[in-house]
C-alpha positions as CSV (number, residue, x, y, z in Angstrom):
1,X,17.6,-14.5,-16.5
2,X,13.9,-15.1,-16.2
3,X,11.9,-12.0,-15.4
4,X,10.4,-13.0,-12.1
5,X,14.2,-13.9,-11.1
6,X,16.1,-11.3,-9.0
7,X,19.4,-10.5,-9.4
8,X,21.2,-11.5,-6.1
9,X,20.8,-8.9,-3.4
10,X,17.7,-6.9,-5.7
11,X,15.6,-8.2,-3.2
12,X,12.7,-6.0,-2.3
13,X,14.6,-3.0,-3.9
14,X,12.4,-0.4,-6.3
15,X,13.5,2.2,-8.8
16,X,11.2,5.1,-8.9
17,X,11.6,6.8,-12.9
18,X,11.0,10.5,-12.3
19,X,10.3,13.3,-14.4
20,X,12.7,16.6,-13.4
21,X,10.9,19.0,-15.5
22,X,12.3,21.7,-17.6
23,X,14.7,23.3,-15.0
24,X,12.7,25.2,-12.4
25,X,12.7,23.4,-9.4
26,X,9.4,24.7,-8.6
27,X,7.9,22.6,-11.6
28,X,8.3,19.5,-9.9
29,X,5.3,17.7,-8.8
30,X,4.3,16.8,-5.5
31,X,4.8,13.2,-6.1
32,X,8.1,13.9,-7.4
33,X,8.8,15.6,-4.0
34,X,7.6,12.7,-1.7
35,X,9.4,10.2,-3.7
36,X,12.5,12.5,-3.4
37,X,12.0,12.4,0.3
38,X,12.1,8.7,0.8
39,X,15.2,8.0,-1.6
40,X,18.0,6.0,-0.6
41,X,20.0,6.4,-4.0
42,X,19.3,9.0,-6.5
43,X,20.6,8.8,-10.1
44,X,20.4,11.3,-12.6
45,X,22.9,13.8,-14.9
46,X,25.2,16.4,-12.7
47,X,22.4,19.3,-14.0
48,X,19.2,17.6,-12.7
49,X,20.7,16.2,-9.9
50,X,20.6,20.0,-8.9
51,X,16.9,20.6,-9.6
52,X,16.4,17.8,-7.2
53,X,18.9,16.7,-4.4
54,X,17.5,19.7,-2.3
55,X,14.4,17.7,-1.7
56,X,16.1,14.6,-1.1
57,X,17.0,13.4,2.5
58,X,20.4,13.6,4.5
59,X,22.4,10.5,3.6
60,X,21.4,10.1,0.5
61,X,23.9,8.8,-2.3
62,X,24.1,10.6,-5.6
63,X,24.9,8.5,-8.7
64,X,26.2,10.9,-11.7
65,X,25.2,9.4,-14.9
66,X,27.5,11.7,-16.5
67,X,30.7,13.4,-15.9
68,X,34.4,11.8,-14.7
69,X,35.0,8.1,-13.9
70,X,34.9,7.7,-10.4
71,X,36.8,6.0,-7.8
72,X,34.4,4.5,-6.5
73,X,33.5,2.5,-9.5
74,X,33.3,-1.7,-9.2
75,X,36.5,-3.1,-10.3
76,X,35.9,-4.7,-13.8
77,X,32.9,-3.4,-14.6
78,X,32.6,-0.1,-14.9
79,X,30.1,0.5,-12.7
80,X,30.3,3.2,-9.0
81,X,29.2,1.8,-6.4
82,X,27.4,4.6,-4.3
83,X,28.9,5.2,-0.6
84,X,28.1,7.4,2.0
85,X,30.2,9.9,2.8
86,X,29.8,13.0,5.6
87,X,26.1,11.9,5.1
88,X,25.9,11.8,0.9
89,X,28.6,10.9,-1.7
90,X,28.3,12.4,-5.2
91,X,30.3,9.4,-7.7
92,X,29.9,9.8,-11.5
93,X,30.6,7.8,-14.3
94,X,31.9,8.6,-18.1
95,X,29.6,8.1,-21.0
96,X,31.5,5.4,-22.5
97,X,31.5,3.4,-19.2
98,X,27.4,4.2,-19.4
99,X,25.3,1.1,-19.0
100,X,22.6,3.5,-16.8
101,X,20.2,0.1,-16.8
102,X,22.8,-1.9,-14.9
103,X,24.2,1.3,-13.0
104,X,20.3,1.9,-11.7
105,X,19.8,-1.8,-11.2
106,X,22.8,-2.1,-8.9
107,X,21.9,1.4,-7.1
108,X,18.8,-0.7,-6.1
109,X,20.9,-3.7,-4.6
110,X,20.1,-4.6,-1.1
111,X,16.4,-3.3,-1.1
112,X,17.6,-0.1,-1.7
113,X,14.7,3.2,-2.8
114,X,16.3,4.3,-6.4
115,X,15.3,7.5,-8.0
116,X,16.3,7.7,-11.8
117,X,15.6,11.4,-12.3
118,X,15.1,12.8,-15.7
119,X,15.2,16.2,-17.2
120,X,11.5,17.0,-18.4
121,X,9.1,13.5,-18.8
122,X,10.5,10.4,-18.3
123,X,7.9,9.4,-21.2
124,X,9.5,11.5,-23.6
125,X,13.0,10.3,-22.5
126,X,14.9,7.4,-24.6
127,X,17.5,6.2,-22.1
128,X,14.4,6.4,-19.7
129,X,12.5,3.5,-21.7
130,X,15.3,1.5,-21.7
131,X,16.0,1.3,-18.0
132,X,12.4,0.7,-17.8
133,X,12.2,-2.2,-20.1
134,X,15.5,-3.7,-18.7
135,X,14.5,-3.1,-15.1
136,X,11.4,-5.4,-16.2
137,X,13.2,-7.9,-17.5
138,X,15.2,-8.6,-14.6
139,X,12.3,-8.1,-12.0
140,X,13.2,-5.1,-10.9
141,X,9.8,-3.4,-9.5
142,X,9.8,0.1,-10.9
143,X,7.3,3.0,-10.9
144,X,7.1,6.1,-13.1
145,X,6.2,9.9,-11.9
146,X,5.7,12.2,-14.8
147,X,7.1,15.6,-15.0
148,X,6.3,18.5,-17.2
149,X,8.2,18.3,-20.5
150,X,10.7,20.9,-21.8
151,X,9.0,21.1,-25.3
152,X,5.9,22.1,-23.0
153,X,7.2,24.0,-20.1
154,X,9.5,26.0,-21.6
155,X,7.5,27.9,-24.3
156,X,5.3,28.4,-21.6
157,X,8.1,30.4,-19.6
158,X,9.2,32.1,-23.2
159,X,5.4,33.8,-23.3
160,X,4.7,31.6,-26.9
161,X,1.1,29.6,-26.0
162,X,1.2,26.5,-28.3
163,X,-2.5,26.2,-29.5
164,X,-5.4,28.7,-29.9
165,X,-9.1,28.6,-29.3
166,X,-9.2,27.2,-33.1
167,X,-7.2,24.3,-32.4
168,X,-4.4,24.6,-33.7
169,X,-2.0,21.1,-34.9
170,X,1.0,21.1,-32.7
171,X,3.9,18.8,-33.9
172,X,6.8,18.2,-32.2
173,X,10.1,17.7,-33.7
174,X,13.4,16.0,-32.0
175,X,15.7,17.6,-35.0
176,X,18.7,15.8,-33.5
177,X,17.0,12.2,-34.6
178,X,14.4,13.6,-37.2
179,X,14.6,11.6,-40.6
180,X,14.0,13.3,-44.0
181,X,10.2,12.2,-43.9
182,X,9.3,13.8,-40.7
183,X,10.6,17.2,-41.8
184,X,8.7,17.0,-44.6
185,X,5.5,16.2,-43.0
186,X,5.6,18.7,-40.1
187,X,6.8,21.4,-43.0
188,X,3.9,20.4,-45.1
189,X,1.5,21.2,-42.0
190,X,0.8,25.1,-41.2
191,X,0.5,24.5,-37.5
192,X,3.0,24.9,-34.5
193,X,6.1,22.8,-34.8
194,X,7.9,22.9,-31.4
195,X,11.8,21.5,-32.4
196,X,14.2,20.2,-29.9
197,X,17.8,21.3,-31.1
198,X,20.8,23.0,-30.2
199,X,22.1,26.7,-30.4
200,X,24.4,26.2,-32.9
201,X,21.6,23.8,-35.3
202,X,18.7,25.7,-34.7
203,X,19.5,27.5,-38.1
204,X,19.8,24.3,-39.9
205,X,16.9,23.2,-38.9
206,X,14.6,26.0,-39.8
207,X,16.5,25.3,-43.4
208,X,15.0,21.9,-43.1
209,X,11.6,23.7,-42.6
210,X,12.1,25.9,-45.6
211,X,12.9,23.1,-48.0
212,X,9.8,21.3,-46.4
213,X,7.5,24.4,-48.0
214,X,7.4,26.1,-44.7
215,X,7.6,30.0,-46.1
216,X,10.9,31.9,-44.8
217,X,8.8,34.3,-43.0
218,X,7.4,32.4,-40.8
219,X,7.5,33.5,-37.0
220,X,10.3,31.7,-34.6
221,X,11.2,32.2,-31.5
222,X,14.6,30.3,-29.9
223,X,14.9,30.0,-26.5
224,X,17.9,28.8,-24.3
225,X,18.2,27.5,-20.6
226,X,14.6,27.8,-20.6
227,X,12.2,27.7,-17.5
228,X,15.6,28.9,-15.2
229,X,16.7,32.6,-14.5
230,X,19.7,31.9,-17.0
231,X,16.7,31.8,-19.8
232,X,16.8,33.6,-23.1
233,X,14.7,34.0,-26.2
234,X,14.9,35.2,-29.6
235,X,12.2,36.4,-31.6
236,X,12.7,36.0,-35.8
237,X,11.7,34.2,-38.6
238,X,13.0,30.7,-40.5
239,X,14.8,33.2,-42.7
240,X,16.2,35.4,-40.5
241,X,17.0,33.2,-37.4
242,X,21.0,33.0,-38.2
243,X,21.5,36.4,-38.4
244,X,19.5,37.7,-35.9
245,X,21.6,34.7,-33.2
246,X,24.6,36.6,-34.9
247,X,23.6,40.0,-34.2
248,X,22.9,38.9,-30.5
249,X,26.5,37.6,-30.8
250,X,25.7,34.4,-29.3
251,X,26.8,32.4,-32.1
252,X,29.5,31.4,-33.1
253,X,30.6,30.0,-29.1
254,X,31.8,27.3,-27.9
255,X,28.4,27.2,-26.1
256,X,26.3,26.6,-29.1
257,X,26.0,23.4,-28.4
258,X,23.5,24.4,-25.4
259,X,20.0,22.5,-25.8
260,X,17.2,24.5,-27.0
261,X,13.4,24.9,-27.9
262,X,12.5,26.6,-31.1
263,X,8.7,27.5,-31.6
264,X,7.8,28.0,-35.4
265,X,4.3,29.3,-36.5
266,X,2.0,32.3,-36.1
267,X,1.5,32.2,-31.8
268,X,5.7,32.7,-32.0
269,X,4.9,36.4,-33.4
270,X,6.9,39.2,-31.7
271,X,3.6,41.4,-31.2
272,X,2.0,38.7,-29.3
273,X,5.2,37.7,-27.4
274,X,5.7,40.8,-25.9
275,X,2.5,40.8,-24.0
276,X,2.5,37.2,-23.3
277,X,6.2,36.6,-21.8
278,X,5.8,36.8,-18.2
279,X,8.8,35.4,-16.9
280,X,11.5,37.1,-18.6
281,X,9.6,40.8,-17.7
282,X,9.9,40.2,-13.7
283,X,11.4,42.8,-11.9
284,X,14.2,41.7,-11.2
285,X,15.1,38.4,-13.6
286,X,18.4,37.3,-13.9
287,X,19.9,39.6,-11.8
288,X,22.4,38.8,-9.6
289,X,21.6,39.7,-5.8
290,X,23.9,39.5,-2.7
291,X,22.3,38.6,0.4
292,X,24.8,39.1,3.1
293,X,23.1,37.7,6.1
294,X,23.5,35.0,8.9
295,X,22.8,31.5,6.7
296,X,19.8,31.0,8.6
297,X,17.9,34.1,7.9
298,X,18.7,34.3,4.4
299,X,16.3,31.7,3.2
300,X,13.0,33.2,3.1
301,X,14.4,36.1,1.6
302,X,16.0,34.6,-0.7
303,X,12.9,33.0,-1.9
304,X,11.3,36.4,-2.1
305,X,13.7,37.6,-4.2
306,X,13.4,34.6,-6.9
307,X,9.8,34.9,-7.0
308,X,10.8,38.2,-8.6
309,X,13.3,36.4,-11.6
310,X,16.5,37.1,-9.0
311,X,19.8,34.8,-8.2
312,X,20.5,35.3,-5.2
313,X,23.9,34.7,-3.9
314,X,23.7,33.8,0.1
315,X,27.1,35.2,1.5
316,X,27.4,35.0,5.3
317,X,28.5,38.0,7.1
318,X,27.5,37.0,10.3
319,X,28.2,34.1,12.5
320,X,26.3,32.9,15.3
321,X,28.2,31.1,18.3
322,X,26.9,30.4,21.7
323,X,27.9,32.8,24.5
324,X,31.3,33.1,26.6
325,X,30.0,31.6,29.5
326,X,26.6,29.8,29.6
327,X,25.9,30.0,33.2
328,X,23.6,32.9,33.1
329,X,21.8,31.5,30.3
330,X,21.2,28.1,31.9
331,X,19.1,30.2,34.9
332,X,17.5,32.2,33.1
333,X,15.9,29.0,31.4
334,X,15.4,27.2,34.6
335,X,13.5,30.5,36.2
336,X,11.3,30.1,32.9
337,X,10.4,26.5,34.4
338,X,10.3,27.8,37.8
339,X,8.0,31.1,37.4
340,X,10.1,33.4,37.6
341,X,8.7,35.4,35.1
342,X,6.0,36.8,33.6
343,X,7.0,37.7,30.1
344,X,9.9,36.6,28.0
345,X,10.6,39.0,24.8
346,X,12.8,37.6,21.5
347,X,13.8,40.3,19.8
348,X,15.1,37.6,16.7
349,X,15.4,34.5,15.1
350,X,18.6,34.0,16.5
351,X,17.5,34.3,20.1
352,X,14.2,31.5,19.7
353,X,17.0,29.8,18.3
354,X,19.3,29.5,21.5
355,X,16.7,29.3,23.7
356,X,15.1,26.1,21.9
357,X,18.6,24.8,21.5
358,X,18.5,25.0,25.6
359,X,15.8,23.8,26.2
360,X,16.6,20.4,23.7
361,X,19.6,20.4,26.0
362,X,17.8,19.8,29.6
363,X,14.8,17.8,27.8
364,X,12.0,20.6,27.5
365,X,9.8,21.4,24.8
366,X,7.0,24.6,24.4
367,X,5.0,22.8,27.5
368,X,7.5,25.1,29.7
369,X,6.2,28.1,28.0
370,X,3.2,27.5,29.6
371,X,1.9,30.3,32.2
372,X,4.2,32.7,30.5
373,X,3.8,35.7,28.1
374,X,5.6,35.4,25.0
375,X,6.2,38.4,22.8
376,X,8.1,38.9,19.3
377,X,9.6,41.8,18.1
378,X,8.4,40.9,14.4
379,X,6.9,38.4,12.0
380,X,9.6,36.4,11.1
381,X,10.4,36.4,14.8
382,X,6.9,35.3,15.5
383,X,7.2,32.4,13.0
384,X,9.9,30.9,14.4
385,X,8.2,30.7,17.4
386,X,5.3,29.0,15.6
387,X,7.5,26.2,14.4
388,X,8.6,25.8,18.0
389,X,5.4,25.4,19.0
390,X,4.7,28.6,20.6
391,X,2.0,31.2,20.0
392,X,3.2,34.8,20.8
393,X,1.0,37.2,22.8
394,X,2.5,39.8,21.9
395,X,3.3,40.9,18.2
396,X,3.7,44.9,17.3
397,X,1.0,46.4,15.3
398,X,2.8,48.7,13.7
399,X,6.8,49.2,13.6
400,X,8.6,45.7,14.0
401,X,11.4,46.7,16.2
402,X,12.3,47.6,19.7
403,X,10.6,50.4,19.3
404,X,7.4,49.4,17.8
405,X,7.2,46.4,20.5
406,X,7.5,49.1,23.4
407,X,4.5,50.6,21.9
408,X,2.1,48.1,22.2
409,X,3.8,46.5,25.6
410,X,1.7,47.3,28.7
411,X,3.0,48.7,31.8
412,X,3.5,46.9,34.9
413,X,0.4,46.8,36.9
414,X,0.8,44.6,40.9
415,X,-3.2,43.9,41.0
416,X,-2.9,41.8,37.1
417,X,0.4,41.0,36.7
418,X,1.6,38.7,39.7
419,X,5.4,38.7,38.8
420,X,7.0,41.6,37.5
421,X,9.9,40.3,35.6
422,X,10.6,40.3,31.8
423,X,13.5,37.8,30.1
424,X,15.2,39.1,27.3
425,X,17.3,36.5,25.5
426,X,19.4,38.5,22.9
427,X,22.4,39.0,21.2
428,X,25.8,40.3,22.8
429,X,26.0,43.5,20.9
430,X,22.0,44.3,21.0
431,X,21.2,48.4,22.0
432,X,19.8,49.2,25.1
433,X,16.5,50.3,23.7
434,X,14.2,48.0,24.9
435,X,15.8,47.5,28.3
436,X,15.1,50.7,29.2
437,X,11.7,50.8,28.1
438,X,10.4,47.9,30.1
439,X,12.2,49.5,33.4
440,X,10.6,53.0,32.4
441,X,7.4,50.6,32.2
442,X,7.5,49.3,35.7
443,X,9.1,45.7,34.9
444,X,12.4,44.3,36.1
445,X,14.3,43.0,33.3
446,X,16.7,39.7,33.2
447,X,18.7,41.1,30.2
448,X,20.6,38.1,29.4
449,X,23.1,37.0,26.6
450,X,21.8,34.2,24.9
451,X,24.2,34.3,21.5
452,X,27.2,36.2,20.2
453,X,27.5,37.4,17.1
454,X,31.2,37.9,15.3
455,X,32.3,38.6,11.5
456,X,32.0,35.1,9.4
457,X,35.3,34.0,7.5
458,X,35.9,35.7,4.1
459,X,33.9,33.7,1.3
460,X,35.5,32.2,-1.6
461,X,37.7,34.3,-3.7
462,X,35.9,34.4,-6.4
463,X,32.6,35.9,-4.4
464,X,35.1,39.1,-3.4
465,X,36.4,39.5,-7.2
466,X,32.5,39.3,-8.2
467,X,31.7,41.7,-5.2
468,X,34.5,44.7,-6.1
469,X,34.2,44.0,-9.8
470,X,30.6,44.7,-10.4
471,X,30.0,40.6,-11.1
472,X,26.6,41.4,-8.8
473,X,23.7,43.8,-9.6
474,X,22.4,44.5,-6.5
475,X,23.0,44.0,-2.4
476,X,20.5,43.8,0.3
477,X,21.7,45.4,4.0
478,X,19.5,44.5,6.3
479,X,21.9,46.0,9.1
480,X,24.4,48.4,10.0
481,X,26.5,45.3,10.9
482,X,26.0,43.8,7.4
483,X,27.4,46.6,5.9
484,X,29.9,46.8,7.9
485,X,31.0,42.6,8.1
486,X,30.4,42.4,4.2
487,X,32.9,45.4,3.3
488,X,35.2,44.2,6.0
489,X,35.3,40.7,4.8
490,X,34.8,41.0,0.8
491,X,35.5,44.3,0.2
492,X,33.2,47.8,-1.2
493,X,30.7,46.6,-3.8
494,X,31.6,47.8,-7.3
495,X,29.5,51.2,-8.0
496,X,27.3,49.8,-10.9
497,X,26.2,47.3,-8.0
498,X,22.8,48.8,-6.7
499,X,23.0,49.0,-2.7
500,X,19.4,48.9,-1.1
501,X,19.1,49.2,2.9
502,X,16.5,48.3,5.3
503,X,16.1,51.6,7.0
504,X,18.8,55.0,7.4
505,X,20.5,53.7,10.4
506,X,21.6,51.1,7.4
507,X,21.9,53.5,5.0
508,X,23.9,56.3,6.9
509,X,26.6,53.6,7.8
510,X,26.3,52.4,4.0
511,X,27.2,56.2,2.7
512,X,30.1,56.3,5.5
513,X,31.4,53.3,3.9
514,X,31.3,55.5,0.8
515,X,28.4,53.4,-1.0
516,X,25.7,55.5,-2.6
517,X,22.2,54.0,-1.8
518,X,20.0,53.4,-4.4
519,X,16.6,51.5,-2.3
520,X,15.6,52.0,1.4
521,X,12.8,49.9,2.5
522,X,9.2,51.9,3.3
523,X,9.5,50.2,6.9
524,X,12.2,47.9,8.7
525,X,11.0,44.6,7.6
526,X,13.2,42.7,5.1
527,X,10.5,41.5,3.1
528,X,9.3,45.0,2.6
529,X,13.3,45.6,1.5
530,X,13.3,43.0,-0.8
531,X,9.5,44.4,-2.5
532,X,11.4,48.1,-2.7
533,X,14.4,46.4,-4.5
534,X,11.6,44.4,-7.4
535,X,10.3,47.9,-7.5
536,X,13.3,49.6,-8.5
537,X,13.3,46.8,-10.6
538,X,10.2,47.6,-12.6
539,X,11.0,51.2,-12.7
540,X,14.0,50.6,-14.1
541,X,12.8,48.3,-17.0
542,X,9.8,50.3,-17.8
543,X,11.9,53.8,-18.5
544,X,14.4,51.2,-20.4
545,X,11.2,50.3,-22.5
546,X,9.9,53.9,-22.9
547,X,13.1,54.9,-24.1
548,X,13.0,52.2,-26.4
549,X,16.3,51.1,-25.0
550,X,17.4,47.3,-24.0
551,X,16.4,45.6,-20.5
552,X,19.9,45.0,-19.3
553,X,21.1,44.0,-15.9
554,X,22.9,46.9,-13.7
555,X,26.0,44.8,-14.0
556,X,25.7,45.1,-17.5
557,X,25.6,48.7,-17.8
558,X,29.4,50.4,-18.3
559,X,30.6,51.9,-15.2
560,X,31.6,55.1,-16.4
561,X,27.9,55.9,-17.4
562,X,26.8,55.0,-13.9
563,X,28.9,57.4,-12.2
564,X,28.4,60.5,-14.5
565,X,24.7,60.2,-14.1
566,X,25.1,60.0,-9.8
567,X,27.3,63.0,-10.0
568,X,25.3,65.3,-12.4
């Protein structure tokens, strides 16, 4: 086939070779992220598929260069041929049925946007080149979006810098294809040699290091899953590396054949380790959190917790649904259009929610808002209104609740305020507080249901065992209703689990659920509840380190000695 010649139905299609990075999704690039966006077909092994797909479109099709033959695959040849299913379609192929040239060539049939994602730099990746040079051959057009390499990224993340302000040599070392005459130039050198291995090899190849001339004492640190929240390190020498993965009981495992970066040479010391490893010392890394909140409000919260090291876990409590009967809903929304009022209050997410879903319904957008004072009971409140398109008037200064928004709201006064009525689009089980704060104001209030709320379904079986078993190390109740839809629909959290509350309203129906709380937010905000939890966090690592004890996750801890201590 001549290289300016298409394969039949290649026409106009592109393959886009992309750099995944180490493992955190926040390491890819913006380019990375835009080409992600526009992707009709994305190809890549089941593990960087998720470092990517969330940034991907709706529809796309997912090509799985690894895994179990799929049904979907071409008769005769071997090869899945990607279909849409619900929106996106997952199909995977085995290893021996691998030709990933012709599986990303085909992806890219019928003008079709292919991304060929990588883990780290597609430069640095084998396979990579090859699709590359057979993509050329056959006229495929093709462009290539670097990422940031693991043998970079991830010492980075493990606190070991690779050169110094003397300029130190930095090799780097592929052990699992290294010939006899690399090892022995990279152990001749006395600068940083950063090896790509497995668990259960990195031993032999510090031997191979040794037997270069590299001296048995040399620093080495090891570290696995690297750049995620899963990540580990080990600090020893070339000498002492087997014994000390022994000690730590990792090895031997059926695991050990988990990739891994090994950093030999003096900027691997422990000394200078410990004050450079700033991922594994956050607050709160690796632990496990439960977020038990309505899907849509978990999200930002969720991100607050893994900027502290966290998983969280996103467990729905709460389900949204529209109200019984609509009718009084549908008025209340025309009177907005009509001037019927002069403020309208949301006291949630939820409620902008309903009320934009309303107006999509009879064609309106923010323009109706126009005329009318808008007020939120909060921030995150006040942002949804933003990304509607709406500017609140009226945000509390100090408390973010009912409360806190009666404070600041002004009475009714007939020379400035024309109308005197107030809509209040809430849930059905909302208190009475703020209803009878406006009428003790002077304003008539159109208290109207604009969502229910009821208890989600039960989540998987294997979230309740993890719940009541101590599988999570902490929860986050950001109601009395959490506590209460969580414990009804998983079960009491095991007692090692810490339990931290948004305010005592939470907490008191917490301890009545017989939970001991360990966190309450300094103020009803659940980004305030989520700092109090890193802090607990922090406090709890630093007395471990005083002690001279282990960092250890709550759920690590034995349950026996977490009960004797709350009852002393």
């Amino acid at each position: 086939m001549s290289p300016t010649t298409l394969p039949a139905g290649l026409e106009h299609g592109h393959v886009t070779f992309l750099g995944a990075g180490p493992g955190d999704p926040g390491l890819l690039t913006l380019r990375a992220v835009e080409a992600l966006a526009s992707a009709d077909v994305l190809v890549a092994e089941h593990e960087v598929l998720d470092v990517v797909r969330k940034h991907a479109r709706q529809g796309v099709s997912l090509v799985r260069t690894d895994g179990d033959a799929s049904p979907d695959a071409v008769p005769g040849t071997g090869t899945p041929r990607p279909a849409v299913v619900d929106g996106a379609s997952t199909t995977a192929v085995t290893p021996a049925e691998r030709d990933a040239a012709h599986l990303v060539m085909e992806a890219a049939r019928g003008g079709r946007r292919v991304v060929r994602a990588v883990s780290g730099d597609p430069g640095l990746d084998a396979f990579a080149a090859e699709e590359m040079l057979a993509c050329a051959k056959a006229g495929v057009p093709f462009e290539v979006v670097p990422g940031v390499a693991t043998a970079v990224g991830v010492p980075a993340y493990a606190g070991v810098p690779l050169r110094d302000a003397e300029g130190t040599d930095v090799r780097f070392v592929d052990a699992r294809t290294a010939s006899d005459r690399c090892w022995a130039e990279v152990g001749a050198s006395d600068g940083t040699v950063v090896v790509s291995t497995t668990l259960d090899s990195v031993a032999a190849a510090a031997g191979e290091l040794v037997a270069a001339g590299r001296k048995p004492d040399t620093p080495l640190t090891v570290t696995v899953a690297g750049t995620t929240t899963r990540q580990r390190t080990w600090s020893a020498t070339l000498g002492t590396i087997a014994q000390t993965l022994k000690q730590a009981k990792v090895l031997p495992s059926p695991d050990g054949g988990r990739p891994v970066i090994a950093v030999v040479g003096e900027r691997s010391a422990p000394a200078q380790r410990d004050q450079l490893a700033w991922f594994e010392s956050k607050p709160l890394f690796g632990w496990k959190v439960l977020v038990p909140r309505t899907k849509e409000q978990a999200a930002s919260l969720s991100d607050q917790l893994r900027s502290y090291g966290a998983v969280p876990h996103e467990v729905p409590t709460i389900a949204v649904e529209p109200p019984r009967t609509p009718q009084q809903m549908e008025r209340a929304v025309k009177g907005l259009v009509t001037g019927r009022y002069e403020w309208i209050a949301f006291t949630s997410v939820n409620a902008v929610k309903a009320v934009r879903e309303k107006f999509e319904e009879y064609g309106l957008d923010a323009r109706a808002f126009a005329g009318i004072k808008v007020a939120a009971v909060g921030e995150q409140t006040a942002k949804a209104l933003i990304a509607f398109g709406v500017k609140p008037d009226l945000v509390p200064s100090g408390e973010q609740s009912a409360a806190g928004l009666l404070e600041d709201w002004p009475p009714y006064d007939p020379v400035f305020d024309p109308i005197d009525r107030v809509f209040l689009p809430r849930a059905d089980i909302a208190t009475e507080t703020l209803v009878a704060g406006l009428i003790e104001l002077g304003w008539e209030v159109d208290d109207v249901t604009a969502y229910r709320t009821v208890r989600a379904s039960p989540p998987p079986a294997e979230t309740r065992e993890a719940i009541k078993g101590g599988g999570f190390d902490a929860v986050l109740f950001t109601s009395s209703s959490t506590v209460r839809n969580l414990v009804g629909i998983a079960g009491k959290p095991h007692n090692v689990t810490v339990i931290a509350c948004i305010g005592p309203a939470t907490a008191k129906t917490a301890e009545e659920h017989g939970l001991r709380v360990d966190v309450m937010a300094p103020e009803p905000s659940v980004h305030k509840l989520a700092e109090a939890l890193g802090d607990f966090g922090r406090r709890r690592r630093a007395a471990a380190l005083e002690a001279g004890d282990p960092v250890t996750r709550p759920s690590e801890r034995r349950p026996g000695a977490r009960r004797r201590r709350s009852t002393s």
